[in-house]
VEXDREN-2710 file (C-alpha; in Angstrom, 1 decimal):
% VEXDREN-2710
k/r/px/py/pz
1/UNK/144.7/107.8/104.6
2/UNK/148.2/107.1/103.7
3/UNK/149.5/103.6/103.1
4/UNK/152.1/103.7/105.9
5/UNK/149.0/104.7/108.1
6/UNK/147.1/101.7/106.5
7/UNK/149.4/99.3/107.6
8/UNK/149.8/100.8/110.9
9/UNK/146.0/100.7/111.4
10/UNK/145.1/99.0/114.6
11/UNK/140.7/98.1/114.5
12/UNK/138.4/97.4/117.7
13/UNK/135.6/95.1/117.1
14/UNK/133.4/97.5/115.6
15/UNK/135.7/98.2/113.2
16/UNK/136.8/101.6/114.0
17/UNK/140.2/102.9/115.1
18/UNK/141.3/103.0/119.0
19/UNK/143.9/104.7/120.5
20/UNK/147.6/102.8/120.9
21/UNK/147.7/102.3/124.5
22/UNK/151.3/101.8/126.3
23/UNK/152.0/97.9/126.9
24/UNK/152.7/97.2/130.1
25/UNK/153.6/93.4/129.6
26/UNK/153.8/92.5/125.7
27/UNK/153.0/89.3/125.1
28/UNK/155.9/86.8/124.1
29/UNK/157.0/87.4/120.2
30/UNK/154.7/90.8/120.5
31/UNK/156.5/93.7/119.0
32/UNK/157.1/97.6/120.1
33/UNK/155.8/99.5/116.8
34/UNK/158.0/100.7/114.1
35/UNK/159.9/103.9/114.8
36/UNK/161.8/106.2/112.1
37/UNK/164.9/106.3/113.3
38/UNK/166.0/109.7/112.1
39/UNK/162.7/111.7/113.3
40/UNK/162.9/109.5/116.5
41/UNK/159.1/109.2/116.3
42/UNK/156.1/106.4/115.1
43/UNK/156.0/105.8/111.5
44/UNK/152.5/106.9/112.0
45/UNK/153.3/110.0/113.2
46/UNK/156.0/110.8/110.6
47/UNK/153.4/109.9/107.8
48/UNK/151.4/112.5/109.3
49/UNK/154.0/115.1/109.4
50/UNK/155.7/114.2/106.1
51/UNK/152.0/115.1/104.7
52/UNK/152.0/118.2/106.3
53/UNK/155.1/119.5/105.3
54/UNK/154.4/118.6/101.4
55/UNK/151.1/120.1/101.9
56/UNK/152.4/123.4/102.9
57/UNK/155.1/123.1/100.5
58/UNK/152.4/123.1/97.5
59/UNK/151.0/125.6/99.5
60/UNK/153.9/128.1/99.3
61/UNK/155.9/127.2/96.2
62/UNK/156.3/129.7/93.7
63/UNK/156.2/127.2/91.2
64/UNK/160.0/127.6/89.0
65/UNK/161.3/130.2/90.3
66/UNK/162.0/128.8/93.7
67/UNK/165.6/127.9/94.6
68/UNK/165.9/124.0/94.8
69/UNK/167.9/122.0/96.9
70/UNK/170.7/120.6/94.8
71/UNK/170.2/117.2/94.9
72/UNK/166.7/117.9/92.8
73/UNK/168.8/120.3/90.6
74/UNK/170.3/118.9/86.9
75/UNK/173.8/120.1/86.6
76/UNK/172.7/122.1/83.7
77/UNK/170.6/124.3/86.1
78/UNK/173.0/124.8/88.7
79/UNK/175.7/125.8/86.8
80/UNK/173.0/128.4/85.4
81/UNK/172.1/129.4/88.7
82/UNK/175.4/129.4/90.2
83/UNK/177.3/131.0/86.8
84/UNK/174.1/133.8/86.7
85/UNK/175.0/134.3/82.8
86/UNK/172.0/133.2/80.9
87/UNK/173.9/134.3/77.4
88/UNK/177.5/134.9/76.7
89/UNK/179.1/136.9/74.3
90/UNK/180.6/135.7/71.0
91/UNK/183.8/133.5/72.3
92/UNK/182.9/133.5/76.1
93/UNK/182.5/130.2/78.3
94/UNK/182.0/129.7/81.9
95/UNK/185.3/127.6/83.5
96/UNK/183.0/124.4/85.0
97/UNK/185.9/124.5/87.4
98/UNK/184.9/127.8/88.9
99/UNK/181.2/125.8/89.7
100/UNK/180.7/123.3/92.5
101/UNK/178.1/121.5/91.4
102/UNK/179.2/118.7/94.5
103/UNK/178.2/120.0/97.3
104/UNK/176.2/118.4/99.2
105/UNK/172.6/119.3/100.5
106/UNK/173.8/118.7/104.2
107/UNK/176.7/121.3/104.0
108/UNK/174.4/124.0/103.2
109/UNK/171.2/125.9/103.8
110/UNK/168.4/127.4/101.9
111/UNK/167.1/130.4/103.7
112/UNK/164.2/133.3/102.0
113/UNK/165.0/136.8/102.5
114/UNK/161.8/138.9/102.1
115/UNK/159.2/140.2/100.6
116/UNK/158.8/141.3/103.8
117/UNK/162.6/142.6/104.3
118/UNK/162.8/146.5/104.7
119/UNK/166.6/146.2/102.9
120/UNK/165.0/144.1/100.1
121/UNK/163.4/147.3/98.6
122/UNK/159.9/146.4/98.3
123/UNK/158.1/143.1/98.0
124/UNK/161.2/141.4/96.2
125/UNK/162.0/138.0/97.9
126/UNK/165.3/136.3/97.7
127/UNK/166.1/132.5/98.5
128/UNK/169.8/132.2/99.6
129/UNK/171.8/129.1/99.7
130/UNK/174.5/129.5/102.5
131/UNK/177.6/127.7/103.1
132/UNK/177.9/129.8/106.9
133/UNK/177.3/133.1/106.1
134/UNK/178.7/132.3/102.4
135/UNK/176.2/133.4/99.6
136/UNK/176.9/130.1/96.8
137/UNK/173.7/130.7/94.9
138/UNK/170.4/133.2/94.7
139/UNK/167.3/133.7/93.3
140/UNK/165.5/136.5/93.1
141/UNK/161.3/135.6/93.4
142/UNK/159.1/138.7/92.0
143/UNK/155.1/139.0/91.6
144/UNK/154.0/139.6/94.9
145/UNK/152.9/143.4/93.6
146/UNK/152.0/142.4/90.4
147/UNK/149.1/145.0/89.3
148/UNK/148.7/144.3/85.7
149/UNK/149.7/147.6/84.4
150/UNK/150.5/147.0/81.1
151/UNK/147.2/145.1/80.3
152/UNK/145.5/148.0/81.8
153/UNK/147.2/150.6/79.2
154/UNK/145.3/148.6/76.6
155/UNK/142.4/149.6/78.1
156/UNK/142.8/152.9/78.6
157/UNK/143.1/155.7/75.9
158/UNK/146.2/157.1/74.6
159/UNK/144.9/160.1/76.8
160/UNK/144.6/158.1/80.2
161/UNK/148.0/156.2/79.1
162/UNK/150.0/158.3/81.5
163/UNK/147.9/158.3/84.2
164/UNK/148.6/154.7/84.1
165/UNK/152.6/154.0/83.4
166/UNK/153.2/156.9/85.4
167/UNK/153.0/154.6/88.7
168/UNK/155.3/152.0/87.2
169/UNK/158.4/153.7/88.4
170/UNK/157.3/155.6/91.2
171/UNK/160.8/156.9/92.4
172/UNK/160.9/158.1/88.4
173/UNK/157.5/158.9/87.2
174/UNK/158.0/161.9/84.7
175/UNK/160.2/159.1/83.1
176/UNK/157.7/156.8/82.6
177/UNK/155.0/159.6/81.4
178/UNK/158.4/160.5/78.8
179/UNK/158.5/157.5/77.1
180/UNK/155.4/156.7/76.9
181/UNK/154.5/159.9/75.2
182/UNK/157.6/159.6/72.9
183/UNK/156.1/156.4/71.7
184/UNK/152.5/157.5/71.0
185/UNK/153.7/161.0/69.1
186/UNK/155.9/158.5/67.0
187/UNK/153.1/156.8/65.8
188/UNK/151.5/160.4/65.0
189/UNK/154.2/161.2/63.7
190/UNK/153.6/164.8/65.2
191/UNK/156.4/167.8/66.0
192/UNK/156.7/169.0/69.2
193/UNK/157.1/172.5/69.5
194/UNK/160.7/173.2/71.3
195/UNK/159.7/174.6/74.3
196/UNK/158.1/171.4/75.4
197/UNK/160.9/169.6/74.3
198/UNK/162.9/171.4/76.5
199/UNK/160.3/171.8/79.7
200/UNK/160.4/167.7/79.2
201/UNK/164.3/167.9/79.5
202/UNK/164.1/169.7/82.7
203/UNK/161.4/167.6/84.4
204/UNK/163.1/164.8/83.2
205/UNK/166.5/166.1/85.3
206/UNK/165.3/167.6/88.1
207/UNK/163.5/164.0/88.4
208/UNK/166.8/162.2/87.8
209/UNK/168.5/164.3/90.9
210/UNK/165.3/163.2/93.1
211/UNK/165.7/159.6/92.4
212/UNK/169.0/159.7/93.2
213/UNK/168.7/161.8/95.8
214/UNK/166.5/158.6/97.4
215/UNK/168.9/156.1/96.6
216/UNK/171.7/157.7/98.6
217/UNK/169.3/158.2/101.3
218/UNK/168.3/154.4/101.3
219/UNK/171.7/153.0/100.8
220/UNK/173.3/155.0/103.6
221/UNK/170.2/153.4/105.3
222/UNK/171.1/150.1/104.4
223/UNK/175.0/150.4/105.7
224/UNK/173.8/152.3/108.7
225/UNK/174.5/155.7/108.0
226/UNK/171.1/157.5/109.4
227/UNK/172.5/160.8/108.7
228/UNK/172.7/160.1/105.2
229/UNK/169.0/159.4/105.3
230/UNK/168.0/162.3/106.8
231/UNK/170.1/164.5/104.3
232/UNK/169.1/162.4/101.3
233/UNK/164.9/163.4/102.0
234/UNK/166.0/166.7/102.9
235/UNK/166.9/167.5/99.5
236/UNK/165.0/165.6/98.0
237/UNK/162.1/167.5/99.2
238/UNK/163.4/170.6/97.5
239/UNK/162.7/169.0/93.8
240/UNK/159.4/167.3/95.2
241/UNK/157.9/171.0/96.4
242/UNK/158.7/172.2/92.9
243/UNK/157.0/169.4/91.1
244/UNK/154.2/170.3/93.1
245/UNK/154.4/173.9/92.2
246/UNK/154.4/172.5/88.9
247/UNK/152.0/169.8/88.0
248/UNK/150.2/169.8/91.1
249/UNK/151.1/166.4/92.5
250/UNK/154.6/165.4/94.2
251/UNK/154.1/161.8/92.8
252/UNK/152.3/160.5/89.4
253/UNK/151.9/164.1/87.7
254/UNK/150.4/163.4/84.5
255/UNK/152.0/166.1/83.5
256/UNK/154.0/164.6/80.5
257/UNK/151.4/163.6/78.1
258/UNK/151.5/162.7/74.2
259/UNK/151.6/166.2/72.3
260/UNK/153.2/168.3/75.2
261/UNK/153.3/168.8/78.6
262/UNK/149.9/169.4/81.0
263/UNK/151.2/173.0/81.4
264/UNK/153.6/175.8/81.4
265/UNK/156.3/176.6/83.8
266/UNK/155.0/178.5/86.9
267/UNK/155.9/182.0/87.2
268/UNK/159.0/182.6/89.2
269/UNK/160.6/179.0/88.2
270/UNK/163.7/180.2/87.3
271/UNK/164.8/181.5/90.9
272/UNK/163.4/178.2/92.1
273/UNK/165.3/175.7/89.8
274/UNK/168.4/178.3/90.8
275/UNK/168.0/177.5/94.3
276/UNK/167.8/173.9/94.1
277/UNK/170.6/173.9/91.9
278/UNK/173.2/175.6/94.2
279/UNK/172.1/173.7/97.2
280/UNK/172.0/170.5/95.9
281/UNK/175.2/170.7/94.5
282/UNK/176.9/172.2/97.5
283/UNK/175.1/169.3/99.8
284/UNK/176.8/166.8/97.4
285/UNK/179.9/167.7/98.3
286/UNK/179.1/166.8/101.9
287/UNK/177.7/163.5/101.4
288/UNK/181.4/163.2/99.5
289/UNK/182.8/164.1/102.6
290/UNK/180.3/162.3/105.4
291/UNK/180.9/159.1/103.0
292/UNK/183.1/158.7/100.9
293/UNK/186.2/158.5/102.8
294/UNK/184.6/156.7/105.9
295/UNK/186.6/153.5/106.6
296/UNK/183.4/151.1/107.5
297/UNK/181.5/152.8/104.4
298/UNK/184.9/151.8/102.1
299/UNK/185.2/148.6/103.6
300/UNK/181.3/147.6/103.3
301/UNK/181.3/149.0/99.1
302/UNK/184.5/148.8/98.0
303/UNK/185.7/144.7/95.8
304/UNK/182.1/144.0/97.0
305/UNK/179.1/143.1/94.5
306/UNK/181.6/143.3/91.7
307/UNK/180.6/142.5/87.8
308/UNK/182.6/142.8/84.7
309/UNK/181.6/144.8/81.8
310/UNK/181.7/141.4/79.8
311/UNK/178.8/139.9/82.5
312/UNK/176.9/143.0/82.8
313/UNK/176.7/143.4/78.9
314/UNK/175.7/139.3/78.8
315/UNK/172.7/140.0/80.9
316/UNK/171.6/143.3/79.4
317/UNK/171.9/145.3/82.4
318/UNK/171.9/149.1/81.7
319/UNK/172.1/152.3/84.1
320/UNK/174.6/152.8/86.6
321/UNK/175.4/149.0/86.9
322/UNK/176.5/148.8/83.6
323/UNK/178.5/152.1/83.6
324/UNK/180.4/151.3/86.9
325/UNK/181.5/148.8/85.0
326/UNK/183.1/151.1/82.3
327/UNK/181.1/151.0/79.7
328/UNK/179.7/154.8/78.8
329/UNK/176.5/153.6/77.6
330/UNK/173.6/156.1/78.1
331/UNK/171.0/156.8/75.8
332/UNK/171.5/160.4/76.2
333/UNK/174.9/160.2/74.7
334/UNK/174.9/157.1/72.2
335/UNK/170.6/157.6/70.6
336/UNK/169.9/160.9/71.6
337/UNK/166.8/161.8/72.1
338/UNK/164.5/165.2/73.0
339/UNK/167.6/167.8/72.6
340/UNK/169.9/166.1/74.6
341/UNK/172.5/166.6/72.1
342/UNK/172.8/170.4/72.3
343/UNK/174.0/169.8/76.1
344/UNK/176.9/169.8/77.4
345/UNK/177.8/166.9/79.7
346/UNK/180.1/164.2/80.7
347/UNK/178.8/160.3/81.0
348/UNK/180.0/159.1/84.2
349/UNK/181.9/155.7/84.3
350/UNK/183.3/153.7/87.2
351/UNK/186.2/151.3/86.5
352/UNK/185.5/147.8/89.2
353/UNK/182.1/147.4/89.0
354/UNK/181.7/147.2/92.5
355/UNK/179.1/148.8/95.5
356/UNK/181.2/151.6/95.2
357/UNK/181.7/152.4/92.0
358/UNK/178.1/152.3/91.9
359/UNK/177.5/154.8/94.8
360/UNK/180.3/157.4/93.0
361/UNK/178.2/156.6/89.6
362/UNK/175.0/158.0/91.2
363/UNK/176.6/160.4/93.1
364/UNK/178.9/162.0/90.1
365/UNK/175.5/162.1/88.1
366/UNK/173.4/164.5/90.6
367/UNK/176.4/167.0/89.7
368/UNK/176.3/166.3/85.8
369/UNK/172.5/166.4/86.1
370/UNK/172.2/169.8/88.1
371/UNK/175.1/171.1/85.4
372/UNK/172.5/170.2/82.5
373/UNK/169.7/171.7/84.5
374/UNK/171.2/174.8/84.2
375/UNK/172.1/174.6/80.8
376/UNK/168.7/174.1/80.4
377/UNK/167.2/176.9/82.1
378/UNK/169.4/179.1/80.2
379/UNK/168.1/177.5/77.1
380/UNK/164.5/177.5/77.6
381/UNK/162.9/178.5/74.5
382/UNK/159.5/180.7/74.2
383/UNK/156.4/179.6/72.7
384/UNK/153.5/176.7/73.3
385/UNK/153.7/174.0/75.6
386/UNK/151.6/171.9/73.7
387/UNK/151.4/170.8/70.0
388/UNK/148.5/172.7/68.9
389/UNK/147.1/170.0/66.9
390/UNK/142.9/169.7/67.2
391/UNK/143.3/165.8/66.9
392/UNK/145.6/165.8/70.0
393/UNK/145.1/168.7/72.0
394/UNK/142.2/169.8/74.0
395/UNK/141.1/173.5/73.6
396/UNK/142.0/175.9/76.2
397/UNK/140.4/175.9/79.3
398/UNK/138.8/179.2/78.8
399/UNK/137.5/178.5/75.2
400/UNK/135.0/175.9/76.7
401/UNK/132.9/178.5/78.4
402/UNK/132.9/180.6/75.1
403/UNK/132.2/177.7/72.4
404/UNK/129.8/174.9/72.4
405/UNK/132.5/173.7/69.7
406/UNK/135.3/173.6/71.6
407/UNK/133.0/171.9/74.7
408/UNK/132.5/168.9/71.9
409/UNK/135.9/168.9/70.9
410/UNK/136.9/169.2/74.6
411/UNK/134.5/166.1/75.4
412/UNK/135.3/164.1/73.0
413/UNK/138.9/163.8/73.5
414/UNK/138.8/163.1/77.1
415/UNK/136.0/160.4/76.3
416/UNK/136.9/158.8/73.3
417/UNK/140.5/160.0/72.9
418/UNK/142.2/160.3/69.6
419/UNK/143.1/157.9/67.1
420/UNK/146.3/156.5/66.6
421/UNK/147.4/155.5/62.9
422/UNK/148.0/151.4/63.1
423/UNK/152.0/150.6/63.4
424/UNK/154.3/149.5/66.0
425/UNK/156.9/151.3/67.8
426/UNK/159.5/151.1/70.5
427/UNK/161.1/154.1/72.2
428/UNK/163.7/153.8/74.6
429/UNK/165.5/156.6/77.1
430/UNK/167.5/156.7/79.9
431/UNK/165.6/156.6/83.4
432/UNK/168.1/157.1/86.5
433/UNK/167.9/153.2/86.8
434/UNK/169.4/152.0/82.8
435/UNK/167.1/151.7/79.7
436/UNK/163.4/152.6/79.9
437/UNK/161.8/151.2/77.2
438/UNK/158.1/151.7/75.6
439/UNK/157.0/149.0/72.9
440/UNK/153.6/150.1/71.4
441/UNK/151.3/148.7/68.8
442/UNK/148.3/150.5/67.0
443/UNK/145.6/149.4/65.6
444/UNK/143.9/152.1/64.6
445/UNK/141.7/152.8/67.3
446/UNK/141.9/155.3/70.2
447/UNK/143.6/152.4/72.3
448/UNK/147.0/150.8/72.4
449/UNK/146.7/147.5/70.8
450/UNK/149.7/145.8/72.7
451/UNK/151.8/147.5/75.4
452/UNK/155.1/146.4/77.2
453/UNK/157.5/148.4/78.8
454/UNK/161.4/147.2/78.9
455/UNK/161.4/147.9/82.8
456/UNK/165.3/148.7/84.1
457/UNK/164.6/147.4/87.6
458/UNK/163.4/144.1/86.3
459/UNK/166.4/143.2/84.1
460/UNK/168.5/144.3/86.2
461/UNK/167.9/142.0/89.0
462/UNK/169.3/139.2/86.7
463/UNK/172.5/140.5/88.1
464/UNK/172.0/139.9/91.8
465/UNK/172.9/135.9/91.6
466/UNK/176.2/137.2/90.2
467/UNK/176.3/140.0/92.4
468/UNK/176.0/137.9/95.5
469/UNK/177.9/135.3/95.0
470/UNK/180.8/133.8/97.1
471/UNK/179.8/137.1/99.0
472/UNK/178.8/137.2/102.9
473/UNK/175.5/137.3/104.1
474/UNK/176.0/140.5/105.6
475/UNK/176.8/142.2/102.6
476/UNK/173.3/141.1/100.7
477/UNK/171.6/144.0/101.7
478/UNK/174.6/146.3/100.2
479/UNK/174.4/144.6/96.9
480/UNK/170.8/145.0/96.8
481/UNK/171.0/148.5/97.4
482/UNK/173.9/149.3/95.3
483/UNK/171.4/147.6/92.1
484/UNK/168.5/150.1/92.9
485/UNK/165.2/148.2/92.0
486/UNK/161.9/149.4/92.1
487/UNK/159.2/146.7/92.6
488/UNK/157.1/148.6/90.9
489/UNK/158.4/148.9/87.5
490/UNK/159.4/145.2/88.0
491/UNK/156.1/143.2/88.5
492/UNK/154.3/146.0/86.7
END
């Protein structure tokens, strides 16, 4: 019992509560009982629903990362949320006269957008405040698919690791199975023999085109071109079909795996990569023309979401963000790794940092990508697909049902995995979404020790307080598009 309901407490004889009744004739000096005058309502009755409301508060509060109101919020706080630049560079500042940290709470609104929100791109939720349909401050809430991955991977064998980080990035996943793999063979310290190096290279690309592919689908979803999404998993489908030709599955292959790749090329995969080359790039050129020069497409993408290079760089934001910015930063180019430094190719920057220079980013990038597909393919080198090293590799399929030796050896890798000399590593490369990073320890045994992967999606969300605000309301769901997250990768 509360204490205002204590006070307000009227007993029978028997000492138990009864029911207010209406007084018809008070008695002289009798008083009416005490009413809140904001809530228009008992005191009683407001205690009641005061505890109600805290309850559910408690109930639903997602703990610090919620977005306070701003009379609970230190100035120190604010001007972090509303400045979105948790580190500056050497001789930067934030002008406290760009922050108004005097509003007060009755001239603006806290609202939640998502996890439920189609546009919010999975379970991502987003608590706006609004002055109108002004954006002053966000804050992005994440967890709600949280699956533990990365404490799974130590519990899995370097074997079953890609079976596991492969669903991380599910728009991606031959990325995820890539870096992964580049980690574990650095702590072997094992060769690769070139043709899967170069096998990699084209999964990798073809994978690259397929995300992208999605995103223009989605984000001409999101500013209501339907077309776009129909074209977008048209194509798309083209690269899927030959992944499936391929490793067997359209989604999570497990076909990039420490020591190689699962298996060869099909037969014939030439004439299919030829094929999805020329019509890819020839339906690029029509999204160029259904989009690109469309006056509600320019006017919903263009001086919208922008960032500098100076802010992206301050929140470590990678990927297309931080090249639409103008900063040619891609690990292709600046750390290369696999054989990407015997291609040809062109790192594509933007120069605002805005929705749109985002959109040409991705859109430039197919093209460059289906250019270094074919460089590729003409590049393919013979030999094994697989480092033929007994600690690593499995024997032959065939050679089981000839050797009770290679059915132990065949066993025993698959059960117990390999061993992996005790060390620490971390690999990064360049997914479609920025920096894809794999941070591995060893200790000796057949199982990562530690495992944490530097997820693109995740970091850069940081920028979506700074994308969004002083923005409208309407132009949220553009932003969030234009940034690309997988929830996946981000809750992990």
């Amino acid at each position: 019992m509360t204490e205002h309901e204590h006070e307000d407490e009227h007993e029978d004889g028997n000492g138990q509560e009864s029911e207010s009744e209406p007084a018809i004739d008070s008695a002289p000096g009798s008083e009416a009982p005490p009413v809140d005058q904001e809530l228009g309502i008992e005191s009683t009755e407001a205690g009641h629903l005061l505890a109600e409301q805290r309850a559910f508060v408690a109930e639903t509060s997602e703990g610090a990362q919620e977005l306070l109101p701003r009379g609970t919020t230190t100035a120190g706080e604010l001007r972090q949320e509303v400045g979105a630049v948790l580190r500056l560079p050497e001789g930067g500042f934030v002008d406290p006269g760009d922050i108004d940290i005097e509003r007060r709470d009755d001239q603006t609104m806290i609202i939640n957008m998502g996890p439920q929100h189609p546009s919010t791109h999975g379970v991502l939720r987003l608590m706006l405040e609004l002055d109108g349909e002004t954006v002053l401050r966000t804050k992005p809430i994440i967890g709600y698919l949280h699956t533990g991955m990365e404490k799974t991977g130590e519990e899995l064998t370097y074997v079953q690791g890609s079976t596991n980080v492969t669903r991380m990035d599910y728009l991606s996943p031959l990325h995820n199975e890539l870096v992964f793999s580049l980690a574990t063979e650095a702590l072997l310290d094992v060769e690769l023999p070139p043709r899967a190096i170069w096998i990699r290279m084209l999964m990798a690309e073809l994978n690259r085109v397929s995300s992208h592919l999605m995103w223009m689908a989605t984000n001409g979803m999101d500013l209501g071109s339907t077309s776009m999404m129909i074209y977008g998993f048209r194509e798309r489908e083209m690269v899927l079909t030959f992944f499936e030709k391929t490793t067997g599955l359209r989604m999570n292959h497990n076909f990039i795996r420490p020591g190689g790749v699962a298996a060869d090329l099909p037969d014939g995969w030439e004439d299919d990569v030829d094929i999805i080359c020329e019509t890819i790039l020839a339906r690029t050129y029509e999204y160029d023309e259904l989009l690109t020069g469309q006056p509600i497409f320019r006017e919903r993408t263009e001086a919208v979401g922008n960032i500098s290079a100076e802010e992206a760089l301050a929140l470590s934001v990678t990927g297309p963000i931080l090249r639409s910015t103008g900063v040619p930063w891609d690990l292709r180019r600046t750390m290369p790794y696999l054989a990407y430094d015997k291609l040809d190719f062109d790192v594509i920057v933007g120069s605002y940092g805005d929705n749109f220079d985002r959109y040409s980013v991705r859109l430039n990038e197919i093209r460059e990508s289906i250019k270094m597909i074919r460089q590729i393919a003409e590049m393919m080198p013979p030999g094994d697909y697989r480092v033929q090293d007994r600690k690593v590799t499995p024997p032959p399929r065939a050679r089981i049902d000839e050797s009770m030796e290679a059915l132990i050896h065949h066993f025993k890798i698959f059960t117990e995995g390999f061993r992996v000399p005790e060390g620490e590593v971390y690999v990064a490369i360049e997914s479609p979404r920025g920096e894809l990073g794999c941070y591995l320890v060893s200790d000796g045994t057949s199982k990562p020790y530690r495992m944490h992967i530097r997820g693109p999606s995740f970091v850069n969300l940081q920028a979506l307080p700074l994308l969004l605000r002083g923005g409208l309301m309407a132009d949220a769901v553009a932003v969030i598009s234009s940034v690309d997250p997988v929830m996946g990768e981000v809750d992990r």
